[in-house]
FIKE-400318 format. One line per 2 residues: number of its first residue (from 1); their letters; for each residue x, y, z of N, C-alpha, C. Coordinates in Angstrom, 2 decimals. Each point is the difference from the previous one (the first is absolute). Last residue first. Layout:
<atoms>
NUM	a	X:Y:Z:X:Y:Z:X:Y:Z; ... .
</atoms>
This chain:
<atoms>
271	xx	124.46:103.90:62.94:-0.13:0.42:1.06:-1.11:-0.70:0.88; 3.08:-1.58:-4.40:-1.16:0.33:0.70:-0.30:0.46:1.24 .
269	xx	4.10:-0.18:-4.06:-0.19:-0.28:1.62:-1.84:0.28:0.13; 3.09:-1.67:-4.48:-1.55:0.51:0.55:0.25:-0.11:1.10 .
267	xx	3.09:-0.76:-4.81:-0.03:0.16:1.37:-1.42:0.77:0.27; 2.84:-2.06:-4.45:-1.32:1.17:0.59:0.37:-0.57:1.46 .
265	xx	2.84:-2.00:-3.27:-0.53:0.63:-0.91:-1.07:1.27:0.91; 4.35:-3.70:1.63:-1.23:0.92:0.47:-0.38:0.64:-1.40 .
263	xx	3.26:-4.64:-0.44:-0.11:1.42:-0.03:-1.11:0.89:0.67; 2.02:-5.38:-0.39:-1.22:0.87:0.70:0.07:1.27:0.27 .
261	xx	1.97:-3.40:-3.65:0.22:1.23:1.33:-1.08:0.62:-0.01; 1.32:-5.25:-1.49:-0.77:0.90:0.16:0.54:1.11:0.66 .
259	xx	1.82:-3.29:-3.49:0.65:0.55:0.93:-0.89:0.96:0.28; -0.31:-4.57:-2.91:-0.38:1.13:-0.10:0.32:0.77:1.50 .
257	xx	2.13:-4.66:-3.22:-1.09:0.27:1.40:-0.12:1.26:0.40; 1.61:-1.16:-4.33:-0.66:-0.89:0.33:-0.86:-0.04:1.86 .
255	xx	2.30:3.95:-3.20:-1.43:-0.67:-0.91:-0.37:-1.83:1.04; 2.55:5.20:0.93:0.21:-1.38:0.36:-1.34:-0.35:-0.92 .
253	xx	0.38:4.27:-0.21:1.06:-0.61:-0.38:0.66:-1.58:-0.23; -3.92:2.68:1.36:-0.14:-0.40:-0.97:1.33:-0.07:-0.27 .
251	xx	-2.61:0.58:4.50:1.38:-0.09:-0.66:-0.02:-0.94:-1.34; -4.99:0.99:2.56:1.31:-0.94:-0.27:1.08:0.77:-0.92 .
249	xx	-4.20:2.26:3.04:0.54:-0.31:-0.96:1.31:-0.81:-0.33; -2.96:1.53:3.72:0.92:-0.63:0.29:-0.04:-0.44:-1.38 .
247	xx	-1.50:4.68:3.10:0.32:-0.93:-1.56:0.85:-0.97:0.03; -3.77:1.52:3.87:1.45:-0.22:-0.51:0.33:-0.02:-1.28 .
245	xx	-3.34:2.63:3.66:0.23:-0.29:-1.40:1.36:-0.11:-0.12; -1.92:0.77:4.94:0.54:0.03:-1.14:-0.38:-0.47:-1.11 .
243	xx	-1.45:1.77:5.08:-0.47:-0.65:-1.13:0.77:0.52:-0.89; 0.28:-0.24:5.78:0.03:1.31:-1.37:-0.42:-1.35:-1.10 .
241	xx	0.22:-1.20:4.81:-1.25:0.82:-0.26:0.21:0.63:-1.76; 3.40:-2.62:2.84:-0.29:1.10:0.59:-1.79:0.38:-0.41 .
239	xx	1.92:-3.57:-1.92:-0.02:-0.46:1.62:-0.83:1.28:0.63; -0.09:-0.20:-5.43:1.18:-0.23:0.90:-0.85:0.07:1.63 .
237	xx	-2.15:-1.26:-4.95:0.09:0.74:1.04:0.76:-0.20:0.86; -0.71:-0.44:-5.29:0.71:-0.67:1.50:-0.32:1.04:0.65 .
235	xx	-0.79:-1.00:-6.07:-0.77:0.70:1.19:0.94:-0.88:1.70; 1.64:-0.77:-5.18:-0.88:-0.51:0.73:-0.10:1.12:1.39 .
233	xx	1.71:-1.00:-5.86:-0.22:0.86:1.32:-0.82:-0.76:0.86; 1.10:-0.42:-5.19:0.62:-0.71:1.23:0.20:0.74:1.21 .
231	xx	-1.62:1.06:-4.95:1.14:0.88:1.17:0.43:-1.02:0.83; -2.73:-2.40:-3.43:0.10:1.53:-0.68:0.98:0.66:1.02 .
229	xx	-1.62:-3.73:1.35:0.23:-0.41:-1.05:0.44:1.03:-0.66; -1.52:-0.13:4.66:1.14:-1.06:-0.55:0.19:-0.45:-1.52 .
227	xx	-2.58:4.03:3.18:-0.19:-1.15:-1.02:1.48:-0.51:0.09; -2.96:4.00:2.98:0.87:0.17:-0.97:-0.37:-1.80:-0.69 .
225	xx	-1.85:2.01:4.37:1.69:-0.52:0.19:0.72:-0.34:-1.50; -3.74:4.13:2.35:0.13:-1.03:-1.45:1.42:-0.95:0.17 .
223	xx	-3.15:3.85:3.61:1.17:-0.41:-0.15:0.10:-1.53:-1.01; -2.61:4.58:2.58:-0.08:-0.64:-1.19:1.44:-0.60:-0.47 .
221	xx	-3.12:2.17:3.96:1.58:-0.51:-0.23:-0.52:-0.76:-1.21; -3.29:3.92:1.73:0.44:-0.71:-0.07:1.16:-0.86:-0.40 .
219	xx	-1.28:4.97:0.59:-0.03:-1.02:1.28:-0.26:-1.42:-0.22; 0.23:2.84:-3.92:-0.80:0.15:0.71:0.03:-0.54:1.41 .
217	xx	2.78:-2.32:-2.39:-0.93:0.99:-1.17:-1.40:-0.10:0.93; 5.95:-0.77:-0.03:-0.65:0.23:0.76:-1.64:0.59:-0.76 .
215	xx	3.88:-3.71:-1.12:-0.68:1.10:-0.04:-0.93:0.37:0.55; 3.90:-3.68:-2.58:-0.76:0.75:1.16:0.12:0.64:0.29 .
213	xx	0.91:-3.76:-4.51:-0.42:1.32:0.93:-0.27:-0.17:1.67; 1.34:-2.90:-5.34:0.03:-0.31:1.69:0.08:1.78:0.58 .
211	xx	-2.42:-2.95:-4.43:0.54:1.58:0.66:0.18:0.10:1.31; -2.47:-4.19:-2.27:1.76:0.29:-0.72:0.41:1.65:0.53 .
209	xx	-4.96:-1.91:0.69:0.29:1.19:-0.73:1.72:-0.17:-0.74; -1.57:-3.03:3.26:-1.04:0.03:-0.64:0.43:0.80:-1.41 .
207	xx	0.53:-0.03:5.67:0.86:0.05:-1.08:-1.02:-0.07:-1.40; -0.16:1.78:5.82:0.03:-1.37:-1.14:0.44:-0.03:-1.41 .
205	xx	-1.11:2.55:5.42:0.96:-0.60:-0.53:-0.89:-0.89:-1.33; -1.25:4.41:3.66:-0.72:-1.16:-1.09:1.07:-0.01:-0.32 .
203	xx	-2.31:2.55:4.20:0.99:0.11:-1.22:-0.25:-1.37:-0.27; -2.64:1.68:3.78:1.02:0.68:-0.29:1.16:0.42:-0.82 .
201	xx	-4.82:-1.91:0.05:0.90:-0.52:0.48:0.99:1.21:-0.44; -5.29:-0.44:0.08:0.49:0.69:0.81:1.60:-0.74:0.28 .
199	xx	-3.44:0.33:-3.81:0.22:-1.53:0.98:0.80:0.34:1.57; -0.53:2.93:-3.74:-1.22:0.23:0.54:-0.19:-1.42:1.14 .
197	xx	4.13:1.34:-2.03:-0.33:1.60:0.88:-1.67:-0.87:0.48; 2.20:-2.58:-3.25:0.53:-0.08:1.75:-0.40:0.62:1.59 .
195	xx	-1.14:0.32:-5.10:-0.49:-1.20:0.33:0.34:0.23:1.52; 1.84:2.87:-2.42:-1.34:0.39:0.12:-0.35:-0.54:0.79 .
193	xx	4.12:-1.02:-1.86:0.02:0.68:1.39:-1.25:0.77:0.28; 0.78:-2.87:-3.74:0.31:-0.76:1.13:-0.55:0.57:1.28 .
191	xx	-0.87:2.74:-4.37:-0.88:-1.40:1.00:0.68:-0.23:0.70; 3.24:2.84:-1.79:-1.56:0.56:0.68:-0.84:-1.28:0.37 .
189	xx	3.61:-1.47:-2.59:0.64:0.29:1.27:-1.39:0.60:1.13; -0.39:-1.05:-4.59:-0.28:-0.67:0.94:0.21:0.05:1.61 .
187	xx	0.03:3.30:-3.84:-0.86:-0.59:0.53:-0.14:-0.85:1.03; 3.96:1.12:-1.54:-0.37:1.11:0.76:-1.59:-0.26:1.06 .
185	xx	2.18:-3.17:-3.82:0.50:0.42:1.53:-0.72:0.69:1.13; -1.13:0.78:-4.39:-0.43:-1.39:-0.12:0.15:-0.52:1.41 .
183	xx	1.97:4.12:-2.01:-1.02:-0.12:0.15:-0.97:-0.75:0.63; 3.90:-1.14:-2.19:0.25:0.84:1.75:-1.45:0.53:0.25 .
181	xx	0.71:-1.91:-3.90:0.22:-0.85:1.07:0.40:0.45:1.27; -1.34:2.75:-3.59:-1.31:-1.07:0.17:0.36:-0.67:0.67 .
179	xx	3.83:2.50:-1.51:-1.27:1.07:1.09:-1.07:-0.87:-0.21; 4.88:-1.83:-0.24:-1.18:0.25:-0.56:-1.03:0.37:0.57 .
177	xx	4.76:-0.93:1.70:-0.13:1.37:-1.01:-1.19:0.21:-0.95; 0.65:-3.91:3.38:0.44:1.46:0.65:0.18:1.49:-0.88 .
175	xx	-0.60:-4.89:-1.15:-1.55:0.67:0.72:0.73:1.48:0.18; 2.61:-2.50:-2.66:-0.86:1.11:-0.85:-0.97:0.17:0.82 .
173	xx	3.66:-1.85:2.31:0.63:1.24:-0.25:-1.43:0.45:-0.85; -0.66:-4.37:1.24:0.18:0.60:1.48:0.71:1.60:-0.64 .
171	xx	0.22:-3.07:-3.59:-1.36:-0.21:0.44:-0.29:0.94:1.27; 4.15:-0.81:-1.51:-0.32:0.80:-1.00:-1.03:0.26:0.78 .
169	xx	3.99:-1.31:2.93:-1.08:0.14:-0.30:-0.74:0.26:-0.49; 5.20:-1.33:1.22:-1.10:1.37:-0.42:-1.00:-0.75:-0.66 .
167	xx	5.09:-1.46:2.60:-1.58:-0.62:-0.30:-0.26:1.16:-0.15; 4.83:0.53:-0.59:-0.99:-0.49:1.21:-1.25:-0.26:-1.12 .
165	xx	4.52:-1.24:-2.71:-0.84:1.49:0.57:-0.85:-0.29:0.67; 3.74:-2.76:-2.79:0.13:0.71:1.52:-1.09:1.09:0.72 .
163	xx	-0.08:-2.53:-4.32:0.86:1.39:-0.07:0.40:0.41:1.68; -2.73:-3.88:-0.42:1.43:0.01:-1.17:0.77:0.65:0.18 .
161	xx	-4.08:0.68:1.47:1.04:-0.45:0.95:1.04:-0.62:-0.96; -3.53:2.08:-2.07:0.60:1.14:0.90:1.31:-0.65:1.03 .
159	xx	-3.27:-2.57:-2.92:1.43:0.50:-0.80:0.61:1.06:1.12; -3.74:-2.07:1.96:1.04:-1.29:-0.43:1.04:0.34:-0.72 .
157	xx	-3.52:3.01:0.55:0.86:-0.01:1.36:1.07:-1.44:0.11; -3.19:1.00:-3.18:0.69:1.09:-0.21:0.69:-0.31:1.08 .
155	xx	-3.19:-3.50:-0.72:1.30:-0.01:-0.55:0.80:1.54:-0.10; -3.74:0.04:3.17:0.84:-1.20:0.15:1.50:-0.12:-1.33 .
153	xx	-3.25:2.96:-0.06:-0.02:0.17:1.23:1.72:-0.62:0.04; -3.16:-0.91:-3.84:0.88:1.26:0.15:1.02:0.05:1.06 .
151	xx	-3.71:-2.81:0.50:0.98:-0.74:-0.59:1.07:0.87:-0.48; -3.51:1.96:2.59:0.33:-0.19:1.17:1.55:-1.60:-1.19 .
149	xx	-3.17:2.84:-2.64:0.93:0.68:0.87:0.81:-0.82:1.14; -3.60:-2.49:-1.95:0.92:0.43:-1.01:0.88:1.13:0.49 .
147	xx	-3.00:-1.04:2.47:0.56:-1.26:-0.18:0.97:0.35:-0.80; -3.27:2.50:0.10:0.57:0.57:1.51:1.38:-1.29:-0.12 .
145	xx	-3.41:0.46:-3.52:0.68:0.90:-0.31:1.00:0.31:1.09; -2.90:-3.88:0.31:0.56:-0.30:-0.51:1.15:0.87:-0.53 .
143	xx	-3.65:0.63:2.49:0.88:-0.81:1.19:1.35:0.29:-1.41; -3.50:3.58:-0.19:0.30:-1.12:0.48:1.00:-1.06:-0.41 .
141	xx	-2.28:4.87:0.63:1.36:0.01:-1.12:0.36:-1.37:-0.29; -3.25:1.62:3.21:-0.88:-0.41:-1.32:1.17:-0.41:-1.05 .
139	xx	0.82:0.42:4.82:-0.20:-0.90:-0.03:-1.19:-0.46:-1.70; 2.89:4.03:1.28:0.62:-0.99:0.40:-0.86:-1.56:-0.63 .
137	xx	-2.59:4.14:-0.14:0.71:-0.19:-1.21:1.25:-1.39:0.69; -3.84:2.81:1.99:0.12:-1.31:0.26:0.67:-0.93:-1.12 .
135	xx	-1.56:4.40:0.82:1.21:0.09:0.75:0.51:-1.46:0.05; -4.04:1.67:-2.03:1.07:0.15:-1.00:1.20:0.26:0.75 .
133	xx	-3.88:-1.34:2.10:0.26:-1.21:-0.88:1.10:0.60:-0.84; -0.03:0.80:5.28:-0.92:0.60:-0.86:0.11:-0.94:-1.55 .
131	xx	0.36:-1.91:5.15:0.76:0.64:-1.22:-0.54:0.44:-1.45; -1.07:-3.12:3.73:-0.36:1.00:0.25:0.75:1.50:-1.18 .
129	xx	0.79:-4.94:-0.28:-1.29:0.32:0.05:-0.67:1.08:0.69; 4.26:-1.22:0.91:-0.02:-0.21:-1.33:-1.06:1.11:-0.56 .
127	xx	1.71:-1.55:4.72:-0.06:1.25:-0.43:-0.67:0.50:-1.73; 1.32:-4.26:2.12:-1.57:0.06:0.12:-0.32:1.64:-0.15 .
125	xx	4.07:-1.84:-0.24:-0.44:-0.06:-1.45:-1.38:0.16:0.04; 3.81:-0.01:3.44:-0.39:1.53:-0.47:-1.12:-0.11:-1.02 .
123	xx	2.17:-2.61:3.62:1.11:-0.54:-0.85:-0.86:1.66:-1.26; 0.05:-0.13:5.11:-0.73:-0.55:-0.44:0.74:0.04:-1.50 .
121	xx	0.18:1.85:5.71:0.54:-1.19:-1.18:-0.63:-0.57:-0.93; -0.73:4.11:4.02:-0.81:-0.87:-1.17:1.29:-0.68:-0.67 .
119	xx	0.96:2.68:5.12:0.26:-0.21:-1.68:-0.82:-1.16:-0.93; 0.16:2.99:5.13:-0.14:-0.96:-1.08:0.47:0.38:-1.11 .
117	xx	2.42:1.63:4.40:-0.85:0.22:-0.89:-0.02:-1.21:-0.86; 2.82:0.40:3.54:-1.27:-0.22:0.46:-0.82:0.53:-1.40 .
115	xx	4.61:0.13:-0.01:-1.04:1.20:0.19:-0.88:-0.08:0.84; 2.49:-3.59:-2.04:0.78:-0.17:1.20:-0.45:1.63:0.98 .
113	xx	-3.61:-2.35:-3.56:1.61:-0.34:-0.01:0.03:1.18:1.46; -3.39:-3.58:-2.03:0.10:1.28:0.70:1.46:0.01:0.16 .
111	xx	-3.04:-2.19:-4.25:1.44:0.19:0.81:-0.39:1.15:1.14; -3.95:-3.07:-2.54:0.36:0.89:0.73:1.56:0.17:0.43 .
109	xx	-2.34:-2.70:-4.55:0.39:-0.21:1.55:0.08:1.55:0.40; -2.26:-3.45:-4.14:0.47:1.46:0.24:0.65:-0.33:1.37 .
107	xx	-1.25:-3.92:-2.14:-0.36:1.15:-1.45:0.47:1.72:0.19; 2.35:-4.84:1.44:-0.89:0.66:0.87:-0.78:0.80:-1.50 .
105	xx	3.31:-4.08:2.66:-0.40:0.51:-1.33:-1.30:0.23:0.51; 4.64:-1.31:2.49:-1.16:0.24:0.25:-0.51:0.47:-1.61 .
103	xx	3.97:-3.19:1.58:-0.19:1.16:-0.60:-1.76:0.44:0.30; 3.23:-3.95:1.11:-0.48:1.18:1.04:-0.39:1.09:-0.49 .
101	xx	-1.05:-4.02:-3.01:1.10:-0.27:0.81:-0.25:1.09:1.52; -3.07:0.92:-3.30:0.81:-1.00:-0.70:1.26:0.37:0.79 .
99	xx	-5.25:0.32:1.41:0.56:0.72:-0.43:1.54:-1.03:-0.41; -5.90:0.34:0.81:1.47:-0.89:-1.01:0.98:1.08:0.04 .
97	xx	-5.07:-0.05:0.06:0.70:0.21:1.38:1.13:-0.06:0.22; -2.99:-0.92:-3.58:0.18:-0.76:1.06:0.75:0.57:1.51 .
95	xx	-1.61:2.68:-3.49:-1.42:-0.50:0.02:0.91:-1.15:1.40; 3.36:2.17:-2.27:-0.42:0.34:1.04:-1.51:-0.20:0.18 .
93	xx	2.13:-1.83:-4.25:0.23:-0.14:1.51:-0.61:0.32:1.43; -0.52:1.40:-4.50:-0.51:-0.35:0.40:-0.06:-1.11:1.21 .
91	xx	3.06:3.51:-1.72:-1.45:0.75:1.40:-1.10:-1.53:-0.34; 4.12:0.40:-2.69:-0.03:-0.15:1.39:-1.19:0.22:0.69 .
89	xx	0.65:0.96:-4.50:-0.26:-1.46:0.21:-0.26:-0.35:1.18; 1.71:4.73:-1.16:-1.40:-0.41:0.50:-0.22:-1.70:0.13 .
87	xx	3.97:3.00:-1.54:0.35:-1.50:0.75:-1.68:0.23:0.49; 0.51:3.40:-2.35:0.80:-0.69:-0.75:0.29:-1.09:0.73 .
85	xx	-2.15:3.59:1.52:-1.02:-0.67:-0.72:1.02:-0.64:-0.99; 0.91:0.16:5.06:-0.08:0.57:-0.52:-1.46:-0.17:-1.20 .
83	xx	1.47:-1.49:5.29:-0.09:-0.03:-1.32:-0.30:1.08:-0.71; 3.42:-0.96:4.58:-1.45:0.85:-0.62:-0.02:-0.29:-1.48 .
81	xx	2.50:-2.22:4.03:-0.11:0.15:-1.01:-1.23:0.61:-0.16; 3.59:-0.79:4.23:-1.48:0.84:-0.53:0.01:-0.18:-1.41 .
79	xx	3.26:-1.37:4.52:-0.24:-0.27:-1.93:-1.16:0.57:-0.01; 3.82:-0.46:4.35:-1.69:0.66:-0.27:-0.36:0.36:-1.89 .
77	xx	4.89:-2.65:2.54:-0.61:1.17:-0.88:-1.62:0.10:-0.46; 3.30:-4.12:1.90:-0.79:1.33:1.10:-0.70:1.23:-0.87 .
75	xx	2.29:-3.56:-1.90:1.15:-0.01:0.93:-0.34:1.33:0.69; -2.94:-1.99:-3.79:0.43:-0.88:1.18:1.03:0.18:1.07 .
73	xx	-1.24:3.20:-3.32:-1.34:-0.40:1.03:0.30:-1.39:1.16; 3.51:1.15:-3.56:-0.64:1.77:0.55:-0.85:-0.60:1.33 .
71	xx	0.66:-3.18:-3.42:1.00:-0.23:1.31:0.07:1.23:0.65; -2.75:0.22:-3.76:-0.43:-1.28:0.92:1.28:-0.24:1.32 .
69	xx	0.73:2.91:-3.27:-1.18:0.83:0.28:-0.71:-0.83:1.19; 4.00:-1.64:-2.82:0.80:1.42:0.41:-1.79:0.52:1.49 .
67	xx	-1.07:-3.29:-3.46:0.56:-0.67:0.75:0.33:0.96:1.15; -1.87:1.42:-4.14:-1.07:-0.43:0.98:1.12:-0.35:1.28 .
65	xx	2.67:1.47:-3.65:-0.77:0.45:0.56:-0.76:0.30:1.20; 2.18:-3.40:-2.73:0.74:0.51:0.76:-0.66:1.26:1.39 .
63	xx	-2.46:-1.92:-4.14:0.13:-0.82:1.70:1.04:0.34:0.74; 0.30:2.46:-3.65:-1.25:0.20:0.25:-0.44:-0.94:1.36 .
61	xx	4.38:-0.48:-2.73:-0.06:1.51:0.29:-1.62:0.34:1.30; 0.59:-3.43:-3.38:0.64:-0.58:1.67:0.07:0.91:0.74 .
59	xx	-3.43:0.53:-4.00:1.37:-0.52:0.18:0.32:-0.14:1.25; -4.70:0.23:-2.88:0.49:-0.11:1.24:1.47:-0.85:-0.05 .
57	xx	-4.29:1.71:-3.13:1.33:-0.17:0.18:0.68:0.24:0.98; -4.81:-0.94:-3.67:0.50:-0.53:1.37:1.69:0.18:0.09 .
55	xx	-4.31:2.20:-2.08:1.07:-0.62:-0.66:0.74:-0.35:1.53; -4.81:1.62:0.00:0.62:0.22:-1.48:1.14:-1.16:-0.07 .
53	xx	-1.26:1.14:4.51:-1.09:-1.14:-0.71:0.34:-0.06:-1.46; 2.72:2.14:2.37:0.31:-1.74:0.07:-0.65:-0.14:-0.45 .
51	xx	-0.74:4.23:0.74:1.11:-0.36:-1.29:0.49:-1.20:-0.03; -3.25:1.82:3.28:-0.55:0.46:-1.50:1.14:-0.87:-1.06 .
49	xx	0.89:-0.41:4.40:-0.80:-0.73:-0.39:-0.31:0.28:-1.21; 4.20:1.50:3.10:-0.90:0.28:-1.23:-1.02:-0.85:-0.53 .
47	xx	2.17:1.12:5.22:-0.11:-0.98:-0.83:-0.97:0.47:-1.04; 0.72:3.54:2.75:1.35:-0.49:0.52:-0.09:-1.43:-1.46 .
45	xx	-3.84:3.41:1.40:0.94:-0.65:-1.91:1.64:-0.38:0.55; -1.88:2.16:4.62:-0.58:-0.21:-1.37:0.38:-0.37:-1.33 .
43	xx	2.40:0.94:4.82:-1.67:0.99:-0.59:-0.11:-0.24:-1.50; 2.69:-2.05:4.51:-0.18:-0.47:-1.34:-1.26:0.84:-0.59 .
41	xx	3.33:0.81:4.09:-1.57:-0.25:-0.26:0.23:0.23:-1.65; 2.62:-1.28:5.12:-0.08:0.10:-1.53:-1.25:-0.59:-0.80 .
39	xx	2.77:1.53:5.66:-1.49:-0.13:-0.66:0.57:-0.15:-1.60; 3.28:0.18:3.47:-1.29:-0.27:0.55:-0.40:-0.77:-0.87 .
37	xx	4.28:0.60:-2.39:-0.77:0.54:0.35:-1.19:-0.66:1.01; 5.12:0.42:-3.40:-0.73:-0.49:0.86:-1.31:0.78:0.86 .
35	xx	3.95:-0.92:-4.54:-1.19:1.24:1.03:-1.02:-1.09:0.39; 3.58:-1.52:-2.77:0.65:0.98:1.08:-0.60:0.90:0.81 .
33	xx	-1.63:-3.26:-3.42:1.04:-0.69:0.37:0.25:0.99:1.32; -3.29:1.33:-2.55:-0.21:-0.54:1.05:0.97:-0.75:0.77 .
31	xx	1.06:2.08:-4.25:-0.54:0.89:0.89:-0.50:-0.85:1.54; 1.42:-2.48:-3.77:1.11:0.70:0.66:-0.51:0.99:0.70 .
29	xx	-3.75:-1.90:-2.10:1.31:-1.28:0.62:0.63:0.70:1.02; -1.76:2.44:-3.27:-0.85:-0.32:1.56:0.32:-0.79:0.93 .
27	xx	2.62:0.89:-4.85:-0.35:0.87:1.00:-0.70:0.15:1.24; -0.34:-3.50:-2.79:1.16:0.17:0.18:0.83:0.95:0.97 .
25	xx	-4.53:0.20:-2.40:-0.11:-0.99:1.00:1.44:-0.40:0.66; -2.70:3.37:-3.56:1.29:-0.07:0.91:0.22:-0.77:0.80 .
23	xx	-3.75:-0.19:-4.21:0.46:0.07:1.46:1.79:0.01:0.13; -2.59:-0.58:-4.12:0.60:1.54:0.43:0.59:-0.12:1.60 .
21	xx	-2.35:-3.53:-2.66:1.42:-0.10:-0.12:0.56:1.47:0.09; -3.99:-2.51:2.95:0.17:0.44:-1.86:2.04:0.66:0.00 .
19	xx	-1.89:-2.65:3.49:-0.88:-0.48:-0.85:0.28:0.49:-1.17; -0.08:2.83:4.61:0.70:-1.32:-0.19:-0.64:-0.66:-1.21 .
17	xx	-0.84:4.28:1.76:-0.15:-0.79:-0.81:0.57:-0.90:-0.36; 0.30:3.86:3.43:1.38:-0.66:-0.63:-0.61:-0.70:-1.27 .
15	xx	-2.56:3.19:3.02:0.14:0.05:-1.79:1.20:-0.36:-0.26; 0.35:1.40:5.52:-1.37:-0.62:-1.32:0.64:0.13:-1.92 .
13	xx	1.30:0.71:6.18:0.36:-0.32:-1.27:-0.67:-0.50:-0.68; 1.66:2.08:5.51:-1.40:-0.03:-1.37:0.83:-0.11:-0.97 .
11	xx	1.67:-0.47:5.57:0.38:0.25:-1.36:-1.38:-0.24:-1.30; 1.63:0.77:5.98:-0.91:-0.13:-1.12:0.26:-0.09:-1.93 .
9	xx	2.83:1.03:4.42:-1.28:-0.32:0.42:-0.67:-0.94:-0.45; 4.69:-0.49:-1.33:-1.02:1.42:0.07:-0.71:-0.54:0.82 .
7	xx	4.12:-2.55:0.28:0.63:1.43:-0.36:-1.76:1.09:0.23; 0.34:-4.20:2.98:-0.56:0.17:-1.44:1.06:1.43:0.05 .
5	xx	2.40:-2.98:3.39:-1.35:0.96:0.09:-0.59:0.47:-1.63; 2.21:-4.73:1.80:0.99:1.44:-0.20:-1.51:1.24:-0.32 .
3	xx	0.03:-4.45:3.79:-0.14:-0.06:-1.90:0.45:1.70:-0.46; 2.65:-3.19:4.09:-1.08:0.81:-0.37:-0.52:0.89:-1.52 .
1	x	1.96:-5.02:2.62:0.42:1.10:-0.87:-1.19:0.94:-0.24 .
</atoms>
């Protein structure tokens, strides 16, 4: 029997955080349930360390997860995990050389996609520290004021499905209407594609930020696969060469197994 051909090329996905109780993990499930792919690249805070080490919570929802990601790799699928600074625990691994099952674990990778052009893979946080200090409000507003939105998050969208109403996003709607958090973006978005311009790669995938984008800045590809906790988006490159942004936000109608549509939010042909 012949094996049925990946739907993408390629697929990118970061900032599920497995661990804390914002993750969409239900949603990734069902997303991978039906997308298939070459290549899947784990860019970063996929596993929440920061928030196990605090309080430990891992539902079935969450090994469901890992599992959905481990049979990805075992039934041929090219795994790339890129750490982040929310699953860092990992890197002390790689001193051994260690990778977990067929998954490869990495700190950065090269995608050449179907262009022939590179692409940097990198989860974004080493961007941090280049960042001016009063742009560096995300990470001064800390953990605990981001936490607290992301419990908002959660029980507003628990009464919304009551009422029958899709998923909305407080946290992911005040970046987009606060001029320090776009700001903040903007910034970063510039390093990535500084970094790139002087490393000589043709564009840059990663996440980090929760703002799934792409963009052209300056002749470089600037492309964000977004979060699993706040939009639920993931970055694919189709066969042909073009680059999407999916929204695979869960059908908040159904409250027990979540109905991904893989809606287009952006499109990118690269020449």
């Amino acid at each position: 029997m012949t094996q049925a051909t990946p739907k993408y090329r390629a697929i990118f996905i970061s900032d599920v955080h497995l661990g804390s109780r914002g993750s969409q993990a239900e949603a990734l499930c069902a997303f991978l349930k039906l997308n298939t792919s070459e290549h899947l690249y784990l860019v970063g805070d996929i596993i929440d360390g920061w928030r196990l080490k605090k309080k430990w919570y891992w539902p079935q929802a969450h090994t469901n997860a890992i599992r959905r990601i481990l049979t990805a790799a075992k039934r041929g699928t090219d795994v790339t995990y890129i750490i982040g600074n929310h699953d860092e625990f990992l890197r002390a691994f790689m001193h051994f050389r260690l990778n977990f099952g067929d998954i490869h674990v990495k700190n950065r990778a090269v995608h050449q996609g179907e262009d022939g052009k590179r692409y940097l893979v990198v989860h974004g946080d080493m961007f941090d520290g280049m960042m001016r200090a009063d742009r560096k409000w995300i990470m001064h507003l800390g953990d605990h004021a981001y936490n607290a939105l992301l419990w908002v998050n959660t029980n507003l969208n628990s009464v919304r499905r009551m009422f029958g109403l899709p998923y909305w996003s407080l946290s992911a709607a005040l970046k987009k209407r606060t001029k320090r958090a776009l700001n903040y973006i903007h910034n970063f978005e510039d390093h990535v594609a500084a970094y790139c311009r002087r490393k000589g790669y043709d564009g840059a995938i990663c996440g980090h930020i929760h703002v799934a984008e792409m963009r052209d800045i300056d002749g470089i590809t600037y492309m964000n696969d977004g979060d699993w906790v706040e939009s639920c988006t993931a970055l694919v490159e189709h066969h042909d060469g073009r680059w999407e942004l999916l929204d695979c936000r869960p059908d908040s109608v159904r409250t027990s197994v979540p109905v991904v549509k893989a809606a287009p939010v952006g499109e990118l042909e690269l020449a």
